[in-house]
C-alpha positions in Angstrom: 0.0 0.0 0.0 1.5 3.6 -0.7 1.8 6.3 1.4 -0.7 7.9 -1.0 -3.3 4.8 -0.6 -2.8 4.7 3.1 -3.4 8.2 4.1 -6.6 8.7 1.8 -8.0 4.9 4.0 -7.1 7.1 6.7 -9.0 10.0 6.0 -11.7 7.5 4.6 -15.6 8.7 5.8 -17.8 6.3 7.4 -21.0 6.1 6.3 -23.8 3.6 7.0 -23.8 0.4 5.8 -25.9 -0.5 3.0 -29.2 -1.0 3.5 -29.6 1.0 6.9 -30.3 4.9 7.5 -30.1 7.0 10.4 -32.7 8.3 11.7 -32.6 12.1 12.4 -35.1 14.8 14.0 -37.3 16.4 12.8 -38.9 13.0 11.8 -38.1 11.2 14.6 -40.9 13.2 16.3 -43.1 11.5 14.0 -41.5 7.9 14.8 -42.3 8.8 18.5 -45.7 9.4 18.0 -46.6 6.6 16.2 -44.5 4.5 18.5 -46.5 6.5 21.7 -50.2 5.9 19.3 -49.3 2.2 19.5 -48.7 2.6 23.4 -51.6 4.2 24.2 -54.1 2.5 21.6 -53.1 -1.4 22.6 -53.4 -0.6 26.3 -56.6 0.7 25.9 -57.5 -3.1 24.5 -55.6 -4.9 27.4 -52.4 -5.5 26.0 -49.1 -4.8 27.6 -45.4 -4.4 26.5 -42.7 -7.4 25.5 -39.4 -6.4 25.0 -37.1 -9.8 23.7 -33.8 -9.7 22.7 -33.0 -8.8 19.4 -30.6 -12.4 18.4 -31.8 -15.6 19.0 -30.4 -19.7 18.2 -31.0 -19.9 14.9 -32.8 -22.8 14.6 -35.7 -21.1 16.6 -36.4 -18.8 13.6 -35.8 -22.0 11.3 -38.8 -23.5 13.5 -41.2 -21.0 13.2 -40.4 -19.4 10.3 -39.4 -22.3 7.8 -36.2 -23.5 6.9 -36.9 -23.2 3.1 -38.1 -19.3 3.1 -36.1 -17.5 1.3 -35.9 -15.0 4.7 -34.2 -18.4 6.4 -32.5 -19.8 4.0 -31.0 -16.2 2.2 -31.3 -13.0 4.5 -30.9 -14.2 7.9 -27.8 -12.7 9.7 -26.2 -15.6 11.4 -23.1 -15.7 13.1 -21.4 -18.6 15.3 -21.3 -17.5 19.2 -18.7 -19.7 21.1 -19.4 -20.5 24.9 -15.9 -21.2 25.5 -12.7 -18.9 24.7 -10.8 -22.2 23.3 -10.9 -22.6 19.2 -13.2 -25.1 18.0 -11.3 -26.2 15.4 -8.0 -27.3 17.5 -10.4 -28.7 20.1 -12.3 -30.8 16.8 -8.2 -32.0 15.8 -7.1 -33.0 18.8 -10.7 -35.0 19.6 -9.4 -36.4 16.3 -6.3 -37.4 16.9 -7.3 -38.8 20.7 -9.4 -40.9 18.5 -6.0 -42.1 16.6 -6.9 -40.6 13.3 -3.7 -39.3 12.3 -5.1 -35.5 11.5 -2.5 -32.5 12.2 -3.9 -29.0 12.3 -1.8 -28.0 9.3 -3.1 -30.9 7.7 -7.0 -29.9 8.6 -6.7 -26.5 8.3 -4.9 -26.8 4.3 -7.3 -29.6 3.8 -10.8 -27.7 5.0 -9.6 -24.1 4.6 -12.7 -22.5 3.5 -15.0 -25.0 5.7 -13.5 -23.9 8.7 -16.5 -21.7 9.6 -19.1 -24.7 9.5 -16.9 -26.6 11.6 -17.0 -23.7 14.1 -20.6 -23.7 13.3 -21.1 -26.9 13.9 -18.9 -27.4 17.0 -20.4 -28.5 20.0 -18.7 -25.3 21.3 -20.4 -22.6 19.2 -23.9 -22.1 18.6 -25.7 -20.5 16.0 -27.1 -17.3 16.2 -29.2 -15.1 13.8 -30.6 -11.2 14.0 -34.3 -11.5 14.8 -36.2 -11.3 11.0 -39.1 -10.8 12.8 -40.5 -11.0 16.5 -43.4 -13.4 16.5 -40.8 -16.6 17.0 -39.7 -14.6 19.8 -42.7 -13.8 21.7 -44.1 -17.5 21.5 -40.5 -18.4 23.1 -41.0 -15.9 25.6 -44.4 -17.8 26.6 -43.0 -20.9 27.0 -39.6 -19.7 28.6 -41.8 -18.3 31.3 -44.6 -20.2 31.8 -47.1 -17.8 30.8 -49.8 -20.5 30.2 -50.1 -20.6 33.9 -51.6 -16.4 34.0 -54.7 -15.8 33.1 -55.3 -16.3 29.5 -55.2 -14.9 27.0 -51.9 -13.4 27.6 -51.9 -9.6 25.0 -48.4 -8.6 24.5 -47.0 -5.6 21.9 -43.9 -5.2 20.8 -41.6 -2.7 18.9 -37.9 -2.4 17.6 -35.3 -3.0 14.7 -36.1 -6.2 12.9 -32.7 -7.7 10.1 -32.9 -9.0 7.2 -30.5 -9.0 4.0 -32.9 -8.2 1.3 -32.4 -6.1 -1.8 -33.0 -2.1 -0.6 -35.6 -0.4 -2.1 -38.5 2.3 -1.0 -39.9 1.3 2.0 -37.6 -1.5 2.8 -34.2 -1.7 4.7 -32.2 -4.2 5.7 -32.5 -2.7 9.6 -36.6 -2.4 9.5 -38.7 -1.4 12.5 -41.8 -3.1 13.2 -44.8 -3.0 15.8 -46.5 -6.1 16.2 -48.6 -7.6 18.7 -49.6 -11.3 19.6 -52.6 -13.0 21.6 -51.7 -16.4 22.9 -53.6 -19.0 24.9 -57.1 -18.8 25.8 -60.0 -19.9 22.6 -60.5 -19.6 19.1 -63.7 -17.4 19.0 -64.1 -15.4 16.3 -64.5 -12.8 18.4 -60.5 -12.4 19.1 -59.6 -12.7 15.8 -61.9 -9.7 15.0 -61.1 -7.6 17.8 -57.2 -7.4 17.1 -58.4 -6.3 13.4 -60.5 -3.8 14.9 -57.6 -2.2 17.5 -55.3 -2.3 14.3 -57.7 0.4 12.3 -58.5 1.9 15.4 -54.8 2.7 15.9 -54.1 3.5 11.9 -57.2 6.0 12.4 -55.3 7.1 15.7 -52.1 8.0 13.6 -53.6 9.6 10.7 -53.8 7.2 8.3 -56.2 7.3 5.8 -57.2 5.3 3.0 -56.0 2.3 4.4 -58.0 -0.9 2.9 -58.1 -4.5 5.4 -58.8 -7.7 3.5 -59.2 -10.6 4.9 -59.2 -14.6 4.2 -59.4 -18.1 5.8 -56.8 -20.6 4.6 -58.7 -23.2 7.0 -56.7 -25.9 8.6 -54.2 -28.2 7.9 -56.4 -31.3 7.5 -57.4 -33.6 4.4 -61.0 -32.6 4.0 -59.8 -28.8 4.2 -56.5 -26.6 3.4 -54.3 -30.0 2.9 -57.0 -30.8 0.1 -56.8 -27.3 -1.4 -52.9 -27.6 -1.6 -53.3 -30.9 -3.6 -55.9 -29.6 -6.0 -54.2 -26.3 -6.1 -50.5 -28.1 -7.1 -52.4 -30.4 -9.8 -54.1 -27.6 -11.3 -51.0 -25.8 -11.1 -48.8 -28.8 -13.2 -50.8 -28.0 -15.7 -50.3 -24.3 -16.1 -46.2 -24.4 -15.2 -45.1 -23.7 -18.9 -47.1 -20.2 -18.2 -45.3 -19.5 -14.9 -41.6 -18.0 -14.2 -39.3 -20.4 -12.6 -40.0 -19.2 -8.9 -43.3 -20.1 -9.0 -42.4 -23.2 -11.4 -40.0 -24.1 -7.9 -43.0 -23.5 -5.5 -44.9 -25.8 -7.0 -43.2 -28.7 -5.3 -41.8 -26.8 -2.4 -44.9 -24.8 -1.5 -47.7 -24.8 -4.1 -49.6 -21.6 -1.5 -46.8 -19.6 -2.0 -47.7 -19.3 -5.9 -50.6 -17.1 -5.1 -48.2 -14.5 -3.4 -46.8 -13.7 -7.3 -46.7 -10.4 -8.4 -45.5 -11.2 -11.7 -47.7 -9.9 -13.7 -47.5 -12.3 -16.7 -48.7 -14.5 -13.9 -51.9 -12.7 -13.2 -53.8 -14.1 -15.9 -52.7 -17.6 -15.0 -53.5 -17.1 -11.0 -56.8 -16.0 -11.5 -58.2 -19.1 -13.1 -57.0 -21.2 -9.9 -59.1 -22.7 -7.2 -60.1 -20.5 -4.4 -59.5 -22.0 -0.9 -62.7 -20.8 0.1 -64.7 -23.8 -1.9 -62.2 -26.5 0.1 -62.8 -25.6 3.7 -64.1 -28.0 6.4 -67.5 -27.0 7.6 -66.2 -25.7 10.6 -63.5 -23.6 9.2 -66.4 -22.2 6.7 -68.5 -21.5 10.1 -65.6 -19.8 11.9 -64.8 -17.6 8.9 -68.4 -16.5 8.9 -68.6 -15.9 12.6 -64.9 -13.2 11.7 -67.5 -11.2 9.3 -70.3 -11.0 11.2 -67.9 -9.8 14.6 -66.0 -7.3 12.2 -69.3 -6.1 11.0 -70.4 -5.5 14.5 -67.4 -3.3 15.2 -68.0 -1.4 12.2 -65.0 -2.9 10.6 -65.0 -2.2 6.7 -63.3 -5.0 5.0 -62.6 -7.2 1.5 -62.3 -10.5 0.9 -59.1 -11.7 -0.5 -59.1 -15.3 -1.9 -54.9 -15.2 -2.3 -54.1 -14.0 0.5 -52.8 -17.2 1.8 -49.6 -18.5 4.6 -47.4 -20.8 3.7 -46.6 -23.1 6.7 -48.4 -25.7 8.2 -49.3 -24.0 11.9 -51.0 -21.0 10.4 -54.6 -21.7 10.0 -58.1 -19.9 9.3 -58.4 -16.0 9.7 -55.6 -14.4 7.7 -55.3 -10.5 7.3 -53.5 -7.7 5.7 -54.0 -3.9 5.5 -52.6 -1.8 2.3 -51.9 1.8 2.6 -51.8 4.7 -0.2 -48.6 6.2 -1.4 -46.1 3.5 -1.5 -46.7 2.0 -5.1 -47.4 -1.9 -5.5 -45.3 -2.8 -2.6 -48.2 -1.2 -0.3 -49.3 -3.5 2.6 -48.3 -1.6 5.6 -49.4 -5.0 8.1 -50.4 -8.3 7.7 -51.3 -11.0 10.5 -53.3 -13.8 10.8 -53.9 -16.9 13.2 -51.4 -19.3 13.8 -52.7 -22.5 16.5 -49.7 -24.6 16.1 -46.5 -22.2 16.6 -46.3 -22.6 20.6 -46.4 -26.2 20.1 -44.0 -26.5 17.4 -41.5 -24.5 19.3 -42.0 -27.0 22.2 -44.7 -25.5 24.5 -48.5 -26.8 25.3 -50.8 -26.8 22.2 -51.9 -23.0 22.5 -54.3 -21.1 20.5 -52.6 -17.5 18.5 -52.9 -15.1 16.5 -51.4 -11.7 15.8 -49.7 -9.0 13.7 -46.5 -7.0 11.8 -47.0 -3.5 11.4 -44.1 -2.4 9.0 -43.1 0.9 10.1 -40.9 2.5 7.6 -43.9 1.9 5.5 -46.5 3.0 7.6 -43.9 6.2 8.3 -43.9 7.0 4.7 -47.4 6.5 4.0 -48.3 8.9 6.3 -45.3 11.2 4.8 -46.7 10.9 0.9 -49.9 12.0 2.5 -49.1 15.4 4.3 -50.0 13.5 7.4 -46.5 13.3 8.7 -46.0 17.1 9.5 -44.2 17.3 12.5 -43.5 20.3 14.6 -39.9 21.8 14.4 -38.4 24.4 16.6 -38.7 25.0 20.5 -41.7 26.8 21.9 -39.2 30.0 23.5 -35.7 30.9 22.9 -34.5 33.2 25.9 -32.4 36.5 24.3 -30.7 37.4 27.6 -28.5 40.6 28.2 -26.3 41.3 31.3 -25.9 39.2 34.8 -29.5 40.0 36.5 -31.0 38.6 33.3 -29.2 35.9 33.2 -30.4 34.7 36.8 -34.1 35.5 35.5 -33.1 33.9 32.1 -32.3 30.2 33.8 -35.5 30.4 36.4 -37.3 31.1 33.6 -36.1 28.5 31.5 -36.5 26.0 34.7 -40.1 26.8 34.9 -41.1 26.8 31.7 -39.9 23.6 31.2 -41.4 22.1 34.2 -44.6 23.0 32.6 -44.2 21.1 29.4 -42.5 23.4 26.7 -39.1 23.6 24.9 -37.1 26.3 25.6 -33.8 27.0 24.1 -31.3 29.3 26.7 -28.3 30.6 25.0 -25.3 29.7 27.3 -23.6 32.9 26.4 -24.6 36.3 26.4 -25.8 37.8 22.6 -26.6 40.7 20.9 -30.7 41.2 21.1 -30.5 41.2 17.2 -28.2 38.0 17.0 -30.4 36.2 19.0 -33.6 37.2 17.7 -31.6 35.7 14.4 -31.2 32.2 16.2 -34.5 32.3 17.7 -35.7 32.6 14.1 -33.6 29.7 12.6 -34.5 27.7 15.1 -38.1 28.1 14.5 -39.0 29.1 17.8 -42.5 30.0 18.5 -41.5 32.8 21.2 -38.6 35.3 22.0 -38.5 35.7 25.8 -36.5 38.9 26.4 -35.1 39.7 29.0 -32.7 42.5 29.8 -32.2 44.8 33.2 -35.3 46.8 32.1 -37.4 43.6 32.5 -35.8 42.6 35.4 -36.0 45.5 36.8 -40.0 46.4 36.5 -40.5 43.0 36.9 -42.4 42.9 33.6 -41.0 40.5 30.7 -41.0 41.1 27.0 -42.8 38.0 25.2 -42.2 38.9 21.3 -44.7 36.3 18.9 -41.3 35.7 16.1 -44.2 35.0 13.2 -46.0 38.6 13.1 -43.6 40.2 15.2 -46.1 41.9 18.0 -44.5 42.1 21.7 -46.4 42.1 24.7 -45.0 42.7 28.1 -46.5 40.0 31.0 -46.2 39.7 35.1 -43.4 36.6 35.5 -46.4 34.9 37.1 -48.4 35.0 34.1 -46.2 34.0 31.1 -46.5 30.3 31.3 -50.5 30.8 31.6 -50.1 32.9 29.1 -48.7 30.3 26.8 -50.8 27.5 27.4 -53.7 29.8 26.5 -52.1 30.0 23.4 -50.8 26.7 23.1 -54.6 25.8 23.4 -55.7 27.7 20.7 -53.1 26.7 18.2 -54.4 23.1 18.9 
């Protein structure tokens, strides 16, 4: 490496890794309030807050989430975490050559170079861990990690945070992506829950000022001969004999997961897709009844809804009510949540058979849905900027700044002492609402100089009557 090479690495600028942003104020005022909606909404219906970690083993998210999705199989960040400080790889050698098979370390490490990772992998030293690609798998491990089947059920949990996954960046999807979610587990069935956690999902969109949002629903049944396992082999036969018409993922899903086909977007596949069987004419009488029963609750709560015969999940343990909620401005990649009901997931992850169902709100999506709408205007600027002048202000200037504070506003104090003109100028910039001025005149008479900075009037108020003052204005504004 030159001297030349060197110093420009040196002087090299980080910058965030590809398919991650930071995220910077103004607009994180709008991720804390829909973050605070969420609060506030889901406790209102009972639930209260989970917060799991955000890495788990591996094959937990193989479990839940299927070891041949493409988020399992290709987007997962996994990394080997050793429990011991020794190196696997010596300790594999010399369990080999205790064994009296003649292996050196030079010998294993020039013979199995680049496979010296699995073997870490693999050690019965290391274990396998991956970035949570979503939280559901989580949650359920939670429950059984804790024995929450032994509280009163159902058990309503929410969560929120970063969520990892290597997929290709694009508008409205990162590799570091935010979700809000929330899960119902134990308990029954009745249709009632499943419509309730619809109805606190568009009560909370309608919370946050989104509008034009559109919920349609499905049931994909259960997996049982005379109902969704049916479907699937009448779906895959009908398929086999459209596959010359399909692109090669969908041509590959027919064997893996025939379910999965009716997720293309392709849209030389529309045609095709359309003149499938709908699940809806395969499910078990009961399944047909419970499905009804969803309507008729969601009608009840005033829940406007459309049915959507291809909305389907792919894996076994989800069953009947599926969901998902599309919102405007973000193009055909515009579903903002989806949830549904999945039965089996506790009991596949090794916990008592326990009924569940939940949802994924995507929040970069739902963020910038509510920004292509004019909805996510946030207030910038601090409610006062103090312009202070001379050492008697200054006193007045911190109490002032203490007190207004106290009672809720923002208040920006310069720590030196300015020019009234300069600091009008700052006060401006930094889109304050107010200039509090205070000089030994105020101070003096005991009268403060309130200046509004957007029409320029100035009033002079009693210390004891500014910060009523402002919340009668504050009022008004709002």
């Amino acid at each position: 490496m030159t001297d030349a090479t060197a110093k420009k690495e040196e002087h090299r600028k980080f910058q965030a890794i590809r398919g991650t942003r930071d995220l910077l104020p103004p607009e994180t005022a709008l991720w804390n309030h829909v973050e605070q909606t969420a609060r506030e909404v889901f406790s209102t219906f009972g639930y209260g807050e989970i917060r799991p970690p955000i890495f788990e083993q591996t094959d937990l998210f193989a479990r839940a989430v299927g070891g041949e999705t493409d988020i399992v199989s290709k987007e997962m960040y996994t990394f080997s975490d050793s429990t011991d400080s020794g190196d696997p790889q010596k300790d594999l050698v010399k369990k080999a050559l205790d064994l009296g098979l003649g292996v050196e370390l030079k010998d294993f490490e020039k013979a199995f170079g680049e496979l010296s990772s699995l073997a870490t992998r693999h050690s019965p030293l290391a274990t396998s861990i991956s970035l949570r690609p979503e939280a559901t798998a989580s949650v359920c491990r939670a429950y059984i990690e804790h024995n929450m089947q032994q509280l009163p059920q159902p058990v309503k949990l929410y969560y929120m945070g970063p969520m990892f996954r290597r997929e290709r960046p694009q508008k409205g999807r990162y590799r570091q992506f935010y979700q809000i979610g929330a899960e119902i587990l134990g308990g029954s069935d009745a249709p009632a829950i499943d419509a309730e956690v619809v109805e606190m999902l568009m009560t909370y969109f309608d919370k946050v000022g989104l509008h034009g949002a559109t919920l349609y629903i499905n049931s994909i049944g259960h997996n049982a001969e005379n109902c969704r396992r049916g479907y699937v082999a009448t779906l895959k036969a009908a398929l086999e004999k459209v596959k010359d018409k399909l692109g090669p993922d969908s041509r590959r899903r027919i064997d893996t997961n025939p379910l999965r086909v009716l997720d293309s977007k392709l849209e030389s596949e529309q045609p095709v897709i359309a003149t499938l069987p709908h699940i809806a004419d395969h499910l078990c009488d009961e399944c047909k009844a419970h499905y009804a029963a969803v309507k008729r609750q969601l009608e009840l709560r005033g829940v406007l809804y459309q049915e959507n015969w291809r909305l389907v999940r792919g894996l076994d343990y989800y069953m009947r009510t599926t969901f998902e909620i599309t919102a405007p401005g973000l193009g055909s990649q515009n579903a903002v949540c989806g949830g549904g009901r999945y039965d089996g997931l506790v009991e596949l992850l090794g916990g008592p058979p326990t009924k569940g169902i939940g949802f994924a709100i995507g929040e970069d999506r739902l963020i910038l849905s509510l920004q292509e709408s004019g909805k996510g205007q946030t207030q910038q600027g601090r409610d006062v900027y103090i312009a202070w002048m001379g050492e008697r202000a200054y006193a007045a200037a911190i109490r002032a700044a203490k007190d207004l504070r106290n009672a809720g506003f923002s208040v920006d104090l310069p720590p030196v002492e300015q020019k009234f003109g300069k600091a009008l100028g700052q006060a401006d910039k930094l889109g304050a609402k107010y200039a509090l001025i205070l000089g030994d005149n105020e101070v003096s008479e005991a009268l403060w100089t309130l200046k509004t900075l957007a029409t320029g009037e100035q009033q002079k108020l009693p210390e004891p009557e500014l910060i009523d003052f402002l919340r009668q204005q504050k009022n008004v504004s709002s």
